[in-house]
C-alpha positions, 0 to 999 in steps of 0.5 A: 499454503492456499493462495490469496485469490480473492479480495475477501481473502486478501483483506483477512489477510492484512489482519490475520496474517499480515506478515505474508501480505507484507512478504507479496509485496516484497516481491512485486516490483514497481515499474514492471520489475526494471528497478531494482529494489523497487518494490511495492512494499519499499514504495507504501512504507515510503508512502506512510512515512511521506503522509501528512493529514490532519491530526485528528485522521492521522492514524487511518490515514498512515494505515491506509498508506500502508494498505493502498496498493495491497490489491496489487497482490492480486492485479499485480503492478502494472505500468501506467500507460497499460492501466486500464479502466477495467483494472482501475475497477477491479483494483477499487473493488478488492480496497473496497472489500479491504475498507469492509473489513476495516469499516473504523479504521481506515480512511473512507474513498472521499474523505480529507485523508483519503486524499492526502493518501493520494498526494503522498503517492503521488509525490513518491512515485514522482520521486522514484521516477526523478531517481530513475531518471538520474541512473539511481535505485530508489531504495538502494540505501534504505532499510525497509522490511516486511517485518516493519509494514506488519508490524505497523499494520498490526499496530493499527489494527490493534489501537483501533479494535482498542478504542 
């Protein structure tokens, strides 16, 4: 197996091999690793279920819930206060190379589901932190897996190459 180290190979990857994507983040938890059960992968499932767009952008809005935080398999989750402008940079580069890849199908930066993308993410980072707070593992009573993220994926990718 090669690694993924590039944002090109990452976004082939959401097509091509979806299954392994969704397996990274599996194993990138949120919070530097201090949650468990809180990985990247629970948190952009949760994300797509949280999405509320307007009708006719519903679809590239949910896929890109589901796509959002893919360039943390490359950069990794870093915990906020850490965030640099530098890796904002490079994290916006490598949704870029995956928008390239997806030109049809996902939401471009500034349209009206780009940012109900950010509000859903918005309100469940929110909600983990209130979990965290209150003693509680975020996702310790649902039931999300790899397999679901890909296969949502894969079904987006196919009813849009459809169209």
């Amino acid at each position: 197996m090669t690694l993924i180290t590039t944002a090109e190979q990452l976004a082939e990857a959401i097509v091509t091999d979806p299954e392994r994507v969704a397996a990274c983040l599996a194993r990138i938890n949120r919070f530097g690793g201090q949650v468990p059960h809180c990985t990247v992968l629970r948190h952009s499932l949760h994300v797509f279920e949280r999405i509320d767009a307007d009708p006719d952008s519903l679809d590239a809005a949910r896929l890109w819930a589901l796509l959002h935080d893919c360039h943390e398999v490359l950069t990794g989750d870093v915990v906020r206060p850490y965030v640099t402008a530098r890796l904002r940079m490079d994290q916006q580069q490598i949704d870029n190379a995956i928008i390239r890849r997806l030109p049809l199908l996902v939401p471009q930066p500034e349209s009206m589901s780009w940012e109900s993308v950010a509000a859903a993410d918005r309100a469940v980072g929110e909600w983990e932190v209130q979990q965290i707070q209150q003693d509680r593992a975020p996702y310790e009573l649902f039931q999300f897996a790899a397999t679901s993220w890909a296969d949502l994926v894969r079904g987006f990718i196919t009813i849009g190459c459809a169209a």
